[in-house]
C-alpha positions in Angstrom: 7.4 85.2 27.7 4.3 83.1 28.3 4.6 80.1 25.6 1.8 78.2 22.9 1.7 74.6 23.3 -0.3 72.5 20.7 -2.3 69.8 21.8 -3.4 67.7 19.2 -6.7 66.0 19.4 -6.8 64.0 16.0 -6.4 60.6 17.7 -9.6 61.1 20.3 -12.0 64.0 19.0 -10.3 63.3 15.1 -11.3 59.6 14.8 -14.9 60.5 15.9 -16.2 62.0 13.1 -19.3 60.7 11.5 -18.5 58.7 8.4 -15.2 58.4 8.2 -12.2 55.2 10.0 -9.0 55.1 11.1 -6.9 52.2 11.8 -5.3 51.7 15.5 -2.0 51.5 13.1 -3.1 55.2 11.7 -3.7 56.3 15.3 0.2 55.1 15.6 0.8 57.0 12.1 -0.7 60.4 13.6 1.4 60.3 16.5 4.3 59.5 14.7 3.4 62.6 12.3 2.7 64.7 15.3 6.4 63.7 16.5 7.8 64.9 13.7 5.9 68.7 13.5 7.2 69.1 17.0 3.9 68.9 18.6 3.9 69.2 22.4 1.1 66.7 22.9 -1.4 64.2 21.6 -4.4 63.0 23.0 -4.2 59.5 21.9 -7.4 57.7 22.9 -9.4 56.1 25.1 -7.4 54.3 27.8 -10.7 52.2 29.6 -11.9 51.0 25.9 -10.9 46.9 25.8 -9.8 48.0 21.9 -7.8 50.7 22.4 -5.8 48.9 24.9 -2.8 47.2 23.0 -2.5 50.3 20.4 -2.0 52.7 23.4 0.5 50.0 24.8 2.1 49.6 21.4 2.2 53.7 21.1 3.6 53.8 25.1 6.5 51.6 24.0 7.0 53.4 20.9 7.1 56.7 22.9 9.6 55.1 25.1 12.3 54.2 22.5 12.0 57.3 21.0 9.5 56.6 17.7 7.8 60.2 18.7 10.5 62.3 20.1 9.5 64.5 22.5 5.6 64.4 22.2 3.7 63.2 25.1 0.9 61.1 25.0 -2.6 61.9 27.0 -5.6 59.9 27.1 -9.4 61.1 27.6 -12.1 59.9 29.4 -15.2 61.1 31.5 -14.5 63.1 34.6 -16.0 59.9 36.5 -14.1 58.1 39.1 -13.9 54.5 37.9 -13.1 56.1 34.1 -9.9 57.2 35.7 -9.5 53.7 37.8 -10.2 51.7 34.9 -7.3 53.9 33.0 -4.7 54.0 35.3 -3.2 50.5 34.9 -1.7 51.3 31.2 0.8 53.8 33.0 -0.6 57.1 30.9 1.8 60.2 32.7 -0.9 63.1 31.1 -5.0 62.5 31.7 -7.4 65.0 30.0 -11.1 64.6 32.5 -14.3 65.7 30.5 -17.8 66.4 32.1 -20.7 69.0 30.6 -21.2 71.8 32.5 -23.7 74.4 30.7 -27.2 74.4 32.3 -28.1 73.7 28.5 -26.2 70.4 29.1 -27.0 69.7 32.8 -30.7 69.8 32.4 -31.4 68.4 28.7 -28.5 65.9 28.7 -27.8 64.7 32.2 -31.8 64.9 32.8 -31.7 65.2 37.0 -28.8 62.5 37.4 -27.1 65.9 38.1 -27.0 69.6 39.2 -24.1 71.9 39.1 -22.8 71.4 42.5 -23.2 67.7 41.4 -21.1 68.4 38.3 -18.2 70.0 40.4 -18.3 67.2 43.0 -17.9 64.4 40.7 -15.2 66.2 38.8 -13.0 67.1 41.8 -13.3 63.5 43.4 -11.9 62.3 39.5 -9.4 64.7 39.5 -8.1 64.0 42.8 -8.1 60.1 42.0 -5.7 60.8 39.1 -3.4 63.1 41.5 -3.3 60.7 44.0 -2.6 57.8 41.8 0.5 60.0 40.4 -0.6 61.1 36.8 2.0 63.6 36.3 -0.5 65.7 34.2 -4.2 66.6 34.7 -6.5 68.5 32.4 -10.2 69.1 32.9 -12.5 69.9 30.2 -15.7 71.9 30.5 -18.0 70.5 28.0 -20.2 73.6 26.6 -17.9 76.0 28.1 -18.7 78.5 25.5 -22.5 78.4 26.4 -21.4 78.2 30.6 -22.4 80.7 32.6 -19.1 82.8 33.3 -19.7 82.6 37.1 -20.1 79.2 37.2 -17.7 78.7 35.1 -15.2 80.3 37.3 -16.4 78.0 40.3 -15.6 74.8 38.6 -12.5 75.9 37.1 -11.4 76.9 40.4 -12.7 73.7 41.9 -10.5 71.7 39.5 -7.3 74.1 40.4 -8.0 73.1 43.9 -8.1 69.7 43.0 -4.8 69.2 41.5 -6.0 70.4 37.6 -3.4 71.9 35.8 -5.2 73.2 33.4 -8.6 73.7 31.9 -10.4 73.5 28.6 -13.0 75.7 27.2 -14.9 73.7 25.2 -16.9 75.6 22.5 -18.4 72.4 21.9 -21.4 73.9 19.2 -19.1 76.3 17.5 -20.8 79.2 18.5 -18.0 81.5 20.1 -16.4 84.6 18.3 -12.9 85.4 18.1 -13.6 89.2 20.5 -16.0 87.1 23.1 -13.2 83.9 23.6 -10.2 86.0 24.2 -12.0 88.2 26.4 -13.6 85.0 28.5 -9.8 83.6 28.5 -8.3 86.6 30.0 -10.8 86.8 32.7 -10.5 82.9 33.5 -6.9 82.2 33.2 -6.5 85.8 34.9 -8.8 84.3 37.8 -7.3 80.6 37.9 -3.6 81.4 37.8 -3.6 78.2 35.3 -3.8 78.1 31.7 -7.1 77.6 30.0 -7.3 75.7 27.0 -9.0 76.5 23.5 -11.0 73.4 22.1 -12.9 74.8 19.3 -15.4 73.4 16.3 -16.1 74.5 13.0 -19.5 75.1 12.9 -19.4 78.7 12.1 -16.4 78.6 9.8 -13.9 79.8 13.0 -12.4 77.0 15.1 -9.2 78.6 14.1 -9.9 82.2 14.7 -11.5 81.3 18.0 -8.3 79.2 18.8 -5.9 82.0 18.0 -8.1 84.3 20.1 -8.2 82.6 22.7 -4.7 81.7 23.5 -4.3 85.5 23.0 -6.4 85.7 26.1 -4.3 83.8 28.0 -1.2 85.4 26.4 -3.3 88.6 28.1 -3.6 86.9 31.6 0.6 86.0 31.3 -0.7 82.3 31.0 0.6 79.9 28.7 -2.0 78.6 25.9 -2.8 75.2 25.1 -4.7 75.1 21.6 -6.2 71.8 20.4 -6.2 70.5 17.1 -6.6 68.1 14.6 -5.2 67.0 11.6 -6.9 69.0 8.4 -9.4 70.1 10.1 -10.9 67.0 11.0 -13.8 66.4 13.6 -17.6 66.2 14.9 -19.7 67.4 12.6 -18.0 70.5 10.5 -14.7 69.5 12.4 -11.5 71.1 14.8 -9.2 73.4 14.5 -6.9 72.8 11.4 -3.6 71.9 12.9 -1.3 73.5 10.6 -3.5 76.6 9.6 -3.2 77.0 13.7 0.5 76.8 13.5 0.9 79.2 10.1 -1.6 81.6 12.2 0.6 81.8 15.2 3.8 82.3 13.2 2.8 84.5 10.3 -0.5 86.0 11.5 -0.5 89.9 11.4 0.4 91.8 14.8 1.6 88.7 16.5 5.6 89.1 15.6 7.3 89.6 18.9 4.9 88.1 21.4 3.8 84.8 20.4 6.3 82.0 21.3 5.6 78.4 20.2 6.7 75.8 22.3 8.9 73.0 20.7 10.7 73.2 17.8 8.0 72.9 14.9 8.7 71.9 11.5 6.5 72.1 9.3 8.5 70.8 6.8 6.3 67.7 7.3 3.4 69.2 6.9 2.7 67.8 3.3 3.5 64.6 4.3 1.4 64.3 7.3 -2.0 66.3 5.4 -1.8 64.1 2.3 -1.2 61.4 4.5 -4.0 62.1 6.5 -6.5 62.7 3.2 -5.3 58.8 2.2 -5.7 57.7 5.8 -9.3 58.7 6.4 -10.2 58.4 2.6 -11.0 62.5 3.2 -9.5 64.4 0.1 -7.8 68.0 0.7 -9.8 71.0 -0.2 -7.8 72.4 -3.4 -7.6 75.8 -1.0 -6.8 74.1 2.2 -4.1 76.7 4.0 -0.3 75.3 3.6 -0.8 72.2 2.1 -3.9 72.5 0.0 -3.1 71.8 -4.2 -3.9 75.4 -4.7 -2.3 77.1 -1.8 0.7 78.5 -4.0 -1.2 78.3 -7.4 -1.4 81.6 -9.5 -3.8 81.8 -12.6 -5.2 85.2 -13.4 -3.0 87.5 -15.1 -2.4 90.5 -12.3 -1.9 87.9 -9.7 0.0 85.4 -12.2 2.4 88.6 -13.3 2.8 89.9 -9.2 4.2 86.1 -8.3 6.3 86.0 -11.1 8.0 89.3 -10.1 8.4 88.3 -6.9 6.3 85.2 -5.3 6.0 87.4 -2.3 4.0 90.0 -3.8 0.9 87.1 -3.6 2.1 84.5 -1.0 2.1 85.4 2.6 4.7 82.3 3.3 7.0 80.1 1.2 6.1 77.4 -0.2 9.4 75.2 0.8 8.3 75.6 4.4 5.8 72.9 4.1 8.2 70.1 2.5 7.7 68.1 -0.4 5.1 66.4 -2.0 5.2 63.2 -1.1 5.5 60.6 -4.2 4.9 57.1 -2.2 5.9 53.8 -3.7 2.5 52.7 -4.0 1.1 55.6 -5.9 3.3 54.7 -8.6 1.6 54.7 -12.3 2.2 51.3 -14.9 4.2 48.5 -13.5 4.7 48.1 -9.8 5.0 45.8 -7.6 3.6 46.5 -3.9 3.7 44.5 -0.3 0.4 43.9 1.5 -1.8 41.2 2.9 -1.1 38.1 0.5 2.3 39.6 -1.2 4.6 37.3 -0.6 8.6 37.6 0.4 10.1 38.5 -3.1 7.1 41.9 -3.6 8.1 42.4 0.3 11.8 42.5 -0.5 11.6 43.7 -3.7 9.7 46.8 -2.3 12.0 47.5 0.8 14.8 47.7 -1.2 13.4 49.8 -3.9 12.9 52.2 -0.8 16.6 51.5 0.7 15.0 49.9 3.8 17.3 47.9 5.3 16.3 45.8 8.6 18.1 44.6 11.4 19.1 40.9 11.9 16.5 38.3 12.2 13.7 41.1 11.6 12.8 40.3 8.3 10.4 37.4 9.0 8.5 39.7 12.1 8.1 43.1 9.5 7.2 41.0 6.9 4.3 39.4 9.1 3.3 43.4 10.6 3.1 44.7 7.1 0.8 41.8 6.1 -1.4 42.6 9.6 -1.4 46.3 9.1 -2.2 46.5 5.3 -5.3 44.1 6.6 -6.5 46.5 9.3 -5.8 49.6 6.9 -7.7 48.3 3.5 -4.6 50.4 1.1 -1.2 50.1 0.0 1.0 50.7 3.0 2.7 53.9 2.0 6.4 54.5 2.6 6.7 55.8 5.9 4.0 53.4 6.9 7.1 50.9 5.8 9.6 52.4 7.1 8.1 52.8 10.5 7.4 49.1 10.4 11.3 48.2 9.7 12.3 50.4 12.3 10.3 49.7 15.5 9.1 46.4 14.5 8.9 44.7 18.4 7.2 47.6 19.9 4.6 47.6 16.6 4.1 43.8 17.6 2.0 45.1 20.6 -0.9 45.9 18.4 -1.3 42.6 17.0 -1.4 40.5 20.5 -1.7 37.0 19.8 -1.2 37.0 16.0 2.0 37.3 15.5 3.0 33.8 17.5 
């Protein structure tokens, strides 16, 4: 049975949203998160920026003593050939290649620079400089794919097959698509490509998760695997992504998809409380009281014929249980009255004093180094480090050195 793979875009498309921040040490925090759900990938950034450098280092060398278990890392740039040169030296196994390719695009944006043969040139000569410099995994992303013309589209999809791609995402980069018109566009492509075609849908009409749901149906249809991209709450340009846990509730309790929808991994979304509140403190973005799964609401009954049904039996209003989603978190730092907290000028008795409240204990001759990191990283976040923040800090401590290069000396 063809399989559902999440890609999680949080860390690329996620932290480019208008108006809102996130730390290189909460890019590390969203992969650590991701880890945890059981996510297959992440795209994690931009490996030819000069500041994303030692956080994807940091992140590889986390990956590689086991900080994310199995989630591989990806990193996104322009389907240019010196954007893949410049990107190769960090040693990234999984490459995602973006270029536009609606006429919308190729006339009002790229202005005569380029046509569409143009368009499919450049991205076949990027794609083949990844494959030949051995990047295990190469996706290539049709900007606009939505608003593509479906012939076209097929042309450069097939051109990035040829050249090594192994897959490629539909971009509905205006948020335009409907659920019937993306599964039908998958099945034709992936049926056509052989490859699976992935769903990278916005919010702008209120169904970046029905159009991501529909469209791995499609290539469910064409006997494809489906790659769906998300973010964290929903988080992204403009209205925002696909909501990362509403995707994964839709695939696994979603009405007439028992029996042939198989997610890849083993997902729990036990730590999908965790990772959502998490996120809301992170990017200073509060949940929605309805937000599905995790939302304040999401299991709250009021009126009397609802409020008399759940008391009966919770399942005569809630489609799944509530425990599925884990706990609340109730951090150290959001304590009420008296507390004492760790951060930029605590010193070593608030440091210690914290730690063990939490049952932290850290290996010999660590102390002086995590003290020092979670000084740095309450600096670069502005908040109260929150406990798993801590603990992540006390357990990979040398490989969370990489993101502070030349401070920690």
């Amino acid at each position: 049975m063809p399989r559902i793979h999440i890609l999680d875009v949080t860390n690329r498309d996620g932290v480019q949203t208008a108006r809102v921040s996130l730390s290189k040490f909460g890019k590390t925090m969203v992969n650590f998160y991701l880890g945890k759900l059981g996510v297959t990938q992440s795209e994690a950034g931009f490996p030819f920026l000069f500041h994303e450098l030692p956080y994807l280092r940091s992140n590889l060398a986390l990956a590689k003593a086991g900080a994310f278990g199995d989630l591989r890392l990806s990193g996104w740039t322009r389907a240019v050939p010196g954007d893949v040169e410049a990107s190769l030296p960090l040693g990234l196994e999984h490459l995602n290649l973006s270029i536009s390719t609606s006429d919308q695009m190729i006339v009002s944006k790229f202005r005569g620079r380029l046509d569409r043969a143009a368009v499919i040139d450049q991205m076949v000569a990027a794609t083949r400089t990844a494959k030949s410099a051995g990047v295990a995994t190469v996706g290539v992303n049709a900007e606009d794919g939505s608003r593509t013309d479906a012939g076209y589209l097929t042309e450069f999809a097939l051109a990035a097959r040829e050249a090594g791609a192994d897959r490629v995402r539909y971009c509905d980069t205006i948020g335009g698509d409907t659920p019937w018109r993306i599964r039908e566009r998958f099945a034709g492509l992936a049926t056509a490509l052989g490859i699976p075609v992935e769903t990278h849908c916005h919010n702008d009409l209120g169904m970046a998760v029905a159009n991501s749901v529909a469209g791995a149906l499609g290539d469910l249809d064409a006997g494809q695997d489906a790659w769906v991209n998300t973010c964290v709450n929903g988080i992204g340009e403009r209205a925002g992504n696909a909501d990362l846990v509403s995707c994964i509730l839709a695939f696994r309790h979603g009405f007439g998809l028992d029996g042939r929808v198989e997610l890849a991994g083993e997902l729990d979304l036990s730590w999908a409380r965790r990772f959502a509140l998490w996120a809301a403190y992170a990017f200073g973005q509060p949940l929605p009281l309805g937000q599905p799964g995790v939302g304040a609401n999401a299991f709250a009954h009021e009126s009397g014929i609802h409020a008399d049904g759940a008391l009966k039996d919770r399942h005569n209003y809630e489609l799944y249980d509530d425990e599925a989603l884990g706990p609340f978190p109730h951090d150290w730092a959001g304590r009420e009255g008296r507390v004492v907290l760790t951060g930029e000028y605590g010193g070593r008795a608030g440091f210690r004093h914290v730690l063990d409240g939490l049952g932290i204990e850290l290996a010999d001759g660590d102390e002086d180094l995590v003290f020092k990191l979670a000084q740095l990283t309450n600096a670069a976040t502005g908040r109260p480090l929150t406990d798993d923040e801590l603990r992540l800090l006390a357990t990979w401590p040398d490989e969370l050195a990489l993101l502070y290069p030349g401070q920690l000396s």
